[in-house]
C-alpha positions as CSV (number, residue, x, y, z in Angstrom):
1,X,5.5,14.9,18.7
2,X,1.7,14.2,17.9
3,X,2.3,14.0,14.2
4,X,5.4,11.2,14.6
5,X,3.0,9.3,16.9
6,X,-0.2,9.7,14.4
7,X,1.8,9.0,11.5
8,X,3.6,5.8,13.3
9,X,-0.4,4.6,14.4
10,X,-1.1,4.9,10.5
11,X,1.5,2.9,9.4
12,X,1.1,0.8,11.6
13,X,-2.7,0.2,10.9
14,X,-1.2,-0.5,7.1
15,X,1.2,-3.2,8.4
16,X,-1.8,-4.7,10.3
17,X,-3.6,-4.9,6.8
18,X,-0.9,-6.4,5.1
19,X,-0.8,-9.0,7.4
20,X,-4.0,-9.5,7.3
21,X,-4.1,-9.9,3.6
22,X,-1.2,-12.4,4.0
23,X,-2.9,-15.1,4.6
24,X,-4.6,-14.6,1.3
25,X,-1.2,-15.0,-0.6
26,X,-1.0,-18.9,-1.7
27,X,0.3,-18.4,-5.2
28,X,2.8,-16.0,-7.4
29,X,-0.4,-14.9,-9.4
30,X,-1.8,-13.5,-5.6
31,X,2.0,-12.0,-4.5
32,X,2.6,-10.2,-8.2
33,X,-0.2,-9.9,-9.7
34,X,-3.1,-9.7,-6.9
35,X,-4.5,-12.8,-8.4
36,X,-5.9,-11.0,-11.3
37,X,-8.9,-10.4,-8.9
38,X,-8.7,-6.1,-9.7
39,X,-11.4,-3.6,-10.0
40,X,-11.5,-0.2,-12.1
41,X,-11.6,1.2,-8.8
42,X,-9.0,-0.3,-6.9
43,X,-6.4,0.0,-9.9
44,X,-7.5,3.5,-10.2
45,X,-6.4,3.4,-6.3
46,X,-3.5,1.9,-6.7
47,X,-1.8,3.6,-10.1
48,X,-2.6,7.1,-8.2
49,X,-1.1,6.0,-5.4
50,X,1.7,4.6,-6.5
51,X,2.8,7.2,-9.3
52,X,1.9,10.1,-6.7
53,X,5.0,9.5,-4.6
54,X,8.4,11.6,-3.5
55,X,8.6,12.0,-7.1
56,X,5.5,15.0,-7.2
57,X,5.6,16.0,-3.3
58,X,9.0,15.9,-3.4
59,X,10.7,16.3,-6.5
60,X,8.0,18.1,-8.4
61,X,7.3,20.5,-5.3
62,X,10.6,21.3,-4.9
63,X,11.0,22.3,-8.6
64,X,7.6,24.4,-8.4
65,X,9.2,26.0,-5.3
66,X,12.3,27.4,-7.1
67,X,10.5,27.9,-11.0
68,X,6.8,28.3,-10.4
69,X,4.1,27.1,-12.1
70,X,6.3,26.1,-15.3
71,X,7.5,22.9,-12.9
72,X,4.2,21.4,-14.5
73,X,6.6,20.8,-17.2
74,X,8.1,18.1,-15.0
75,X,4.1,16.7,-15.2
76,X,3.2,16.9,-18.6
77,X,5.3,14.5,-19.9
78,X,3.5,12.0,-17.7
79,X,-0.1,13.2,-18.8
80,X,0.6,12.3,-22.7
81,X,2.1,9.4,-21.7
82,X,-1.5,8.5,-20.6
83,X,-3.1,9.0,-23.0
84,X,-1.1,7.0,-25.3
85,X,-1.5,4.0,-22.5
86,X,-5.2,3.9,-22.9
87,X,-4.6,2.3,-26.6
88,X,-2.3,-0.4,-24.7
89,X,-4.0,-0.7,-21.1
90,X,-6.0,-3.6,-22.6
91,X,-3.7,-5.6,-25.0
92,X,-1.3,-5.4,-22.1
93,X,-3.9,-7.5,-20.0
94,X,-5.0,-10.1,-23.1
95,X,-1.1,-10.6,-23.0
96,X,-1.8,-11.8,-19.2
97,X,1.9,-12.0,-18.2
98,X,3.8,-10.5,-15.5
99,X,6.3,-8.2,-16.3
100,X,7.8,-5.8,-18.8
101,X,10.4,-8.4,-19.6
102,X,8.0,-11.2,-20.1
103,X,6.8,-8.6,-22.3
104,X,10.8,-8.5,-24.2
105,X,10.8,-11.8,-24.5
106,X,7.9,-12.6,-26.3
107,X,8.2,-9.4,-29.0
108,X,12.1,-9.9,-28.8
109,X,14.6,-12.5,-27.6
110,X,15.6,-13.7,-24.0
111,X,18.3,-11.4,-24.2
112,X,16.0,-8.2,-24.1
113,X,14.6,-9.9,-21.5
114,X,17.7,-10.4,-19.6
115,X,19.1,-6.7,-20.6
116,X,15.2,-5.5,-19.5
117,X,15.5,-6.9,-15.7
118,X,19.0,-5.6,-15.6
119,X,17.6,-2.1,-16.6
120,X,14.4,-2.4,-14.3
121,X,16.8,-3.7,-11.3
122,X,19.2,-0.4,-11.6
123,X,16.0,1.9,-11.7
124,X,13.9,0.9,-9.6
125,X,16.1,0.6,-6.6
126,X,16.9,4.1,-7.3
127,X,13.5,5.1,-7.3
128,X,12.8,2.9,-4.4
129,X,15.8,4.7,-2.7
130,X,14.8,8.1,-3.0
131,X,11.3,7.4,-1.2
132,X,13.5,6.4,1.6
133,X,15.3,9.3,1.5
134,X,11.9,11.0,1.6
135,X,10.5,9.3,4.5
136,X,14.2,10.8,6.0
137,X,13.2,14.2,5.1
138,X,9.5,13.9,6.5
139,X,10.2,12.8,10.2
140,X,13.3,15.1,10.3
141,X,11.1,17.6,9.5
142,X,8.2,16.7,12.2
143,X,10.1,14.9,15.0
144,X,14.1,16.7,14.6
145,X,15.3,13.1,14.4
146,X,18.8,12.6,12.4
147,X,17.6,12.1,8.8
148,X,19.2,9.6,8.4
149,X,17.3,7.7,11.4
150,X,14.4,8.9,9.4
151,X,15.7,6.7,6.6
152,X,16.2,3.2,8.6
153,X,12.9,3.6,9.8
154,X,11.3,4.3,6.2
155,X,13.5,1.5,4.8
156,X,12.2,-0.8,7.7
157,X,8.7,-0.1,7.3
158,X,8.8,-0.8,3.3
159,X,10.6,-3.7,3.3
160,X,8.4,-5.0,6.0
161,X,5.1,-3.9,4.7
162,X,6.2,-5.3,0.8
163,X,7.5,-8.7,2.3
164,X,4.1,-9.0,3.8
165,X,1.6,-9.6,1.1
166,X,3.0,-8.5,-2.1
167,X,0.6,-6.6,-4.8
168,X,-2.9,-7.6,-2.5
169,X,-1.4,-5.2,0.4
170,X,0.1,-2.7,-2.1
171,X,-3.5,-2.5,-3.9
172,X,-6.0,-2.1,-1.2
173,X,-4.2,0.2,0.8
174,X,-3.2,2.5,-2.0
175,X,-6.8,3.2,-2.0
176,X,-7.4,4.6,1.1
177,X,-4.2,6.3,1.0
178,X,-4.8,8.0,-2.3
179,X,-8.6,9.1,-0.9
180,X,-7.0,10.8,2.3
181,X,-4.1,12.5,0.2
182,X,-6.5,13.8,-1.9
183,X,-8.8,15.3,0.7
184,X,-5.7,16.5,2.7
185,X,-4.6,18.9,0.1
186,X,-7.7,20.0,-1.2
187,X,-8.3,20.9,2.8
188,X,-4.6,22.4,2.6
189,X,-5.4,25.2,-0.1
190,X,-7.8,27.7,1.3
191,X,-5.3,27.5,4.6
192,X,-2.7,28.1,2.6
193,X,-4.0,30.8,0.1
194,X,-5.6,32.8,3.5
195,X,-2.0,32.5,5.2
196,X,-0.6,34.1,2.0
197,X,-2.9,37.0,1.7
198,X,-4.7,35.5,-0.9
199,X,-3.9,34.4,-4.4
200,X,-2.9,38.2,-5.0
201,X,-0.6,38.0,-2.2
202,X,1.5,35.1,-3.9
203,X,1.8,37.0,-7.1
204,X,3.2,39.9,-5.4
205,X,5.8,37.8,-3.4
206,X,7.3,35.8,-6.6
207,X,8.4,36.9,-9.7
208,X,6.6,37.0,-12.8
209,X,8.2,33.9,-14.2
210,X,6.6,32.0,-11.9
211,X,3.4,32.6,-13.2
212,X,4.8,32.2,-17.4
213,X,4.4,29.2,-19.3
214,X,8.2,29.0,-19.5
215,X,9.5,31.1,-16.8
216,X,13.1,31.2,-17.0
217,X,13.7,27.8,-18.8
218,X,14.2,27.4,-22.4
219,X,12.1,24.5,-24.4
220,X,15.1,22.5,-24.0
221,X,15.2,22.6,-20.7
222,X,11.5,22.0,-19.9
223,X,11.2,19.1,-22.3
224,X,14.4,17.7,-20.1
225,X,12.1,17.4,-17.5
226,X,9.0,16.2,-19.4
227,X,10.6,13.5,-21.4
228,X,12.2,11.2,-18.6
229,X,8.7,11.1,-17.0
230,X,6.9,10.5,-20.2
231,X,9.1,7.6,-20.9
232,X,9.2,6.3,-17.8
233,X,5.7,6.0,-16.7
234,X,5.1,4.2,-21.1
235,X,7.0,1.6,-19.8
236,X,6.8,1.5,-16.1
237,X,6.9,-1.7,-15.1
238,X,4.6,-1.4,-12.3
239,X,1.6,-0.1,-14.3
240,X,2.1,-3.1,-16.6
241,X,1.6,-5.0,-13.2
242,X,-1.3,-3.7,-12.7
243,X,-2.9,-4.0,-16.1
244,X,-2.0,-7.6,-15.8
245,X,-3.9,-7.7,-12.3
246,X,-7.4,-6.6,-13.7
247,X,-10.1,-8.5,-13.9
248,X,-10.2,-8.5,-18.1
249,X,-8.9,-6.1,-20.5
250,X,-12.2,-3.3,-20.0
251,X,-11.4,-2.9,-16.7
252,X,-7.6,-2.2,-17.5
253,X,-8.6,0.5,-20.0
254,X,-11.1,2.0,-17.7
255,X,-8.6,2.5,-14.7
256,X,-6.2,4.5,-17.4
257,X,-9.1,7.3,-17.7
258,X,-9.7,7.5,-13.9
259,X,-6.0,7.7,-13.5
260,X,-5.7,10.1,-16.1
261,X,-8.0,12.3,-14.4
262,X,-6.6,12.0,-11.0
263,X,-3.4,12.6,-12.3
264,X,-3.7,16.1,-13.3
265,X,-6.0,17.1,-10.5
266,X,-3.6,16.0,-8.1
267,X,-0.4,16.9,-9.5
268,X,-2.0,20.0,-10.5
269,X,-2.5,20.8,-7.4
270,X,0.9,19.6,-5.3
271,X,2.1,22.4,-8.0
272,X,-0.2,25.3,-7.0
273,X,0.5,24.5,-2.9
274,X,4.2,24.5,-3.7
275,X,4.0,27.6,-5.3
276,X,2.1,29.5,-2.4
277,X,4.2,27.9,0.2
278,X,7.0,29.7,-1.5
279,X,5.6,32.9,-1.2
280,X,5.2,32.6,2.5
281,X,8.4,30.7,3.2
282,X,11.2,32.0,1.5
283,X,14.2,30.0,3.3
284,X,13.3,26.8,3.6
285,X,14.6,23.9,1.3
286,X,12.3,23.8,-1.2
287,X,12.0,19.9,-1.6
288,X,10.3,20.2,1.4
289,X,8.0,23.0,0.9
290,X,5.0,20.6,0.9
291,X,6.0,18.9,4.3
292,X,6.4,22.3,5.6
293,X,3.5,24.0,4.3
294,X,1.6,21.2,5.7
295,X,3.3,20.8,9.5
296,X,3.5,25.0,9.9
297,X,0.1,26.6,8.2
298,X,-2.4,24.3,8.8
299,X,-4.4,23.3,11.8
300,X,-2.9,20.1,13.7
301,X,-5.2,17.7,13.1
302,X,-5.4,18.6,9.4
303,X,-1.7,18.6,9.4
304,X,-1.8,14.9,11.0
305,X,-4.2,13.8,8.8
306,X,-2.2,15.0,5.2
307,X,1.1,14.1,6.9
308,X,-0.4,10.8,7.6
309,X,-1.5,10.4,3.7
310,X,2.0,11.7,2.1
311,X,4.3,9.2,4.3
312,X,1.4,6.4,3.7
313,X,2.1,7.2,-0.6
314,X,5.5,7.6,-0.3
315,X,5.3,3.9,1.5
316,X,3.3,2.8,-0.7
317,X,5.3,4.0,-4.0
318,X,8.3,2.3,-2.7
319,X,6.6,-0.8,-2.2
320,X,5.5,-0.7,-5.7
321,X,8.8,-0.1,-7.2
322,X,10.4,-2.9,-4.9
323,X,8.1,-5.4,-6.0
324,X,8.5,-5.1,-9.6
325,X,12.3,-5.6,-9.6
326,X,11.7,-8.5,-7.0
327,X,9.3,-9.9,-9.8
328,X,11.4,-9.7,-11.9
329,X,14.0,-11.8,-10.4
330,X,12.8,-14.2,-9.5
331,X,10.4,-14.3,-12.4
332,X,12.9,-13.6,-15.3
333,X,15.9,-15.3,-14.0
334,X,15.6,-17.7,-12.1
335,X,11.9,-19.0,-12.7
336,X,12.9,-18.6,-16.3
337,X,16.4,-19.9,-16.7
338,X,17.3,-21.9,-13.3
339,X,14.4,-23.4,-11.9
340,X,11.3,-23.6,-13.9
341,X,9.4,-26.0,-11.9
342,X,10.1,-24.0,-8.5
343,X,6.9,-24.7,-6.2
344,X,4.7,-21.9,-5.9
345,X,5.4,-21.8,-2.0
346,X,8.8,-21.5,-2.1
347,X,8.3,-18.9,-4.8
348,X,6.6,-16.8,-3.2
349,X,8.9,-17.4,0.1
350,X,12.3,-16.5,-2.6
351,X,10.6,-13.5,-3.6
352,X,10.2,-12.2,0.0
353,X,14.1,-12.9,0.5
354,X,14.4,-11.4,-2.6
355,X,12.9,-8.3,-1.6
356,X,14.7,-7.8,1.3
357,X,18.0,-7.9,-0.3
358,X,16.6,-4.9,-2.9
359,X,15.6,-3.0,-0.2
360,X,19.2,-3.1,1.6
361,X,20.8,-2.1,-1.7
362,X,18.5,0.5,-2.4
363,X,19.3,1.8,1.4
364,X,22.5,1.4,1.0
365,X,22.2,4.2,-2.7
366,X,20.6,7.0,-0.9
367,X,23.9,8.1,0.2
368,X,24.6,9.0,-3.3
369,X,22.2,11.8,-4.5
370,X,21.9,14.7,-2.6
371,X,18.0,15.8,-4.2
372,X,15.4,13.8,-5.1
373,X,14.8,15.5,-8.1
374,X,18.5,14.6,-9.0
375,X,17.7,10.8,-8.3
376,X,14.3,10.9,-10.0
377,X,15.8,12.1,-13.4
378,X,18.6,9.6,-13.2
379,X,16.3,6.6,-12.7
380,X,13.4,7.8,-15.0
381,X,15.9,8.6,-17.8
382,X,17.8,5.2,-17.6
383,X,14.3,3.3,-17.3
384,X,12.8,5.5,-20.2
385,X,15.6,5.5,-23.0
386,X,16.8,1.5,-21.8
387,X,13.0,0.1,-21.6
388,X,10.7,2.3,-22.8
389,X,11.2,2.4,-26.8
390,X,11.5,-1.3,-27.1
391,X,8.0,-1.5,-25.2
392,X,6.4,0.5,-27.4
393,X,7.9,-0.5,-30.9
394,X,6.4,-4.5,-29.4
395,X,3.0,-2.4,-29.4
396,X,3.5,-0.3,-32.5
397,X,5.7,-1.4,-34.7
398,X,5.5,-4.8,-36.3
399,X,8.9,-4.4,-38.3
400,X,10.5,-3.9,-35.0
401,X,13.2,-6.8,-35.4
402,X,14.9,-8.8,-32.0
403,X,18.2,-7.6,-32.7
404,X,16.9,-4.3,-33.0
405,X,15.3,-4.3,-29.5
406,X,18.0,-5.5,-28.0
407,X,20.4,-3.1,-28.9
408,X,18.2,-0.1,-28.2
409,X,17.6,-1.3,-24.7
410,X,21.7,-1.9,-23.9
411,X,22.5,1.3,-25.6
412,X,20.1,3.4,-23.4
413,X,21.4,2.3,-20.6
414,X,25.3,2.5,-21.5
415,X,24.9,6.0,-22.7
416,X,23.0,7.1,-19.1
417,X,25.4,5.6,-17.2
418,X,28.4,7.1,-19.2
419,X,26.7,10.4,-19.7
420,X,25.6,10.6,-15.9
421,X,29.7,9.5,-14.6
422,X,30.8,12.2,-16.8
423,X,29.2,14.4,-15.3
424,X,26.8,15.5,-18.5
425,X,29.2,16.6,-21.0
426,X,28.8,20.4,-22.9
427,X,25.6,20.7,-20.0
428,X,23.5,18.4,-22.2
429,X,21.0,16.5,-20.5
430,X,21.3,12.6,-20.9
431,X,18.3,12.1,-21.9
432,X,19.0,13.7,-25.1
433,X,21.9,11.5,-26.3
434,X,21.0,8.4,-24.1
435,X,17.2,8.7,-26.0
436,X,18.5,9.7,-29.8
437,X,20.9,6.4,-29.5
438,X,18.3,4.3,-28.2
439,X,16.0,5.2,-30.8
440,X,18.7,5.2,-33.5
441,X,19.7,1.5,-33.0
442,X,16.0,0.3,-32.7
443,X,15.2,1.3,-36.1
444,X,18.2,1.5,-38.2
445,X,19.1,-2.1,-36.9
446,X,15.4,-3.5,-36.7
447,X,15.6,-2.2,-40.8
448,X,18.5,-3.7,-41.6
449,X,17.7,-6.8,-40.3
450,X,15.5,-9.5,-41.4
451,X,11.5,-8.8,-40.8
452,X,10.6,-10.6,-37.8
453,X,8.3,-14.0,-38.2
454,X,4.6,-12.6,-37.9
455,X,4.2,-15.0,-35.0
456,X,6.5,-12.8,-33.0
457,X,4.1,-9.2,-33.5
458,X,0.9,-10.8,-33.9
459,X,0.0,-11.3,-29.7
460,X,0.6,-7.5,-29.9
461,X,-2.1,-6.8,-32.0
């Protein structure tokens, strides 16, 4: 029971800061957007930290635990996706809004607004619902509690810790977490490696495809895994946050390197422990292969500390992608076309309602995916084909056209919801269709429409 108590203390201590950091939130620029006070530093923090969530212990481990080394598939996708948001980090912070839609509206019409928050909502409490369910698996796994106890108290802890402050709890924190994380699995290796007879004694346990660029996958199947997360983190609403958080547009591109780097290192790595704590468990459920690795094969107070630092990211994650919905809300609907003079302290006290009720209907959708990896494909492939192209065409593409980006962002999202309820037809992945119509009606429509008015594309550039 010492790693339910420790990891309770720690969360704990992170509720206590986001109280604390409370009484710092007077305005909607302090609850979404951290008063625009951010560091390189801190938003390096807080984009590791919030990207490195169920989705890469979880999902990503649990995928390295069944294919090897070729799950950094599932990773790639996000590391050319950064590279491409170092050309936007800093226009996105000159722009000095406060979310993707805002983003819509400006390049587009209030429709692709509208369609963008309804996109955003369906995702992100997906996303936000799988981190539950991954705060279920973690104290099942250390305690023997019902899982789905393990979920209430996850959800409860979220919800509370997000209502708190808003981004200035979410930011700090991340910080800390992501340091500890990091140091917990670089401690976690040589334990691991010397429990498995060395990396010689992993090869010999797995097959060779672990150890293959492909392995057993075809390049259809790999870029099904890379393409979701590529598309999702280009127009994650989250990161846009945080670019509109920094201080001025240099910091925003600065954060993008550091995250960049701390992406592959870390990733890289939740791969490489995966795959050796497959070699020396061979019956376990492999989502969980980190967790286990972690509780079984290391000494206890290591194993508190990295237990601590995975439930403290997968809190923090969640938080992240329950604010950005709850932002948008209240931002892009009813700020924006109910109550446009709302006073800043009752918007900020609507947004913690707001959050709330996302949280209970993201509870309330972990009873419908069995594996995280399964919910983390669903909700990065609707976010990615619905959002992502009309994000970058306002970037990109000047002759991108209103009627065009509205289209492309309802027919991404109709096609993954048809494709996904019929159960992916012929065994194609909806990405493929969901993406190719998305894509299809943003230019064939944008071209046969009239050029948009330069005042509409010129803020992009």
């Amino acid at each position: 029971m010492i790693y339910f108590w420790v990891i309770i203390a720690y969360l704990i201590i992170l509720i206590g800061v986001g109280a604390y950091r409370s009484k710092y939130v007077k305005t909607q620029d302090d609850f979404m957007v951290a008063g625009r006070k951010l560091s390189a530093k801190v938003l390096v923090g807080t984009l590791l930290a919030t990207w490195i969530g169920s989705g890469s212990i979880i999902a990503s481990a649990g995928l390295a635990y069944d294919r090897g080394l070729p799950a950094l598939w599932f990773d790639a996708g996000v590391w050319a996706a950064l590279v491409i948001l170092f050309l936007i980090a800093g226009r996105a912070r000159k722009f000095g809004q406060y979310t993707v839609p805002d983003i819509l509206e400006a390049r587009f019409n209030k429709y692709a607004r509208l369609l963008g928050t309804l996109v955003t909502i369906i995702a992100y409490t997906a996303i936000v619902s799988y981190q539950f369910r991954a705060g279920g698996m973690v104290l099942n796994l250390i305690t023997g509690i019902p899982v789905e106890q393990g979920f209430i108290i996850t959800a409860i802890f979220v919800i509370g810790y997000t209502v708190l402050a808003g981004l200035i709890s979410v930011a700090y924190t991340d910080v800390v977490n992501g340091v500890i994380m990091i140091i917990g699995l670089f401690i976690a290796l040589p334990f691991l490696l010397s429990n498995a007879g060395g990396w010689e004694g992993v090869m010999n346990n797995l097959p060779e495809t672990h150890f293959s660029v492909m392995g057993d996958m075809t390049i259809f199947d790999a870029l099904a895994y890379s393409i979701p997360t590529m598309l999702l983190l280009l127009g994650e609403s989250g990161m846009y946050q945080r670019f509109f958080s920094a201080r001025d547009e240099r910091t925003a591109r600065r954060s993008v390197v550091g995250w960049l780097v701390g992406t592959i290192i870390i990733e890289t790595l939740i791969v490489i422990l995966a795959v050796i704590g497959s070699a020396i468990f061979g019956d376990i459920n492999g989502e969980t292969v980190i967790l286990y690795s972690v509780k079984n094969a290391l000494p206890v107070l290591i194993g508190c500390i990295c237990l601590s630092a995975i439930v403290a990211v997968i809190v923090s994650t969640a938080d992240s992608f329950l604010l950005v919905p709850a932002t948008n809300i209240m931002r892009d609907i009813y700020q924006r076309f109910v109550n446009p003079d709302l006073p800043q302290k009752k918007m900020v006290l609507y947004s913690r309602i707001v959050v709330v009720l996302l949280g209970l209907v993201a509870f309330v959708q972990v009873q419908f995916f069995e594996k995280v990896l399964e919910m983390a494909i669903y909700a990065y492939t609707m976010y990615g084909v619905g959002i992502t192209p009309a994000v970058m065409a306002a970037f990109f593409w000047k002759r991108a056209t209103a009627a065009g980006g509205v289209c492309s962002i309802a027919s991404g999202m109709v096609v993954t919801i048809v494709w996904e309820v019929a159960g992916q037809p012929w065994d194609v992945p909806t990405v493929y269709p969901a993406l190719g119509l998305s894509l299809f009606c943003l230019i064939v429509i944008s071209l046969l429409s009239p050029r948009p008015a330069e005042a509409k594309w010129r803020p992009f550039f």
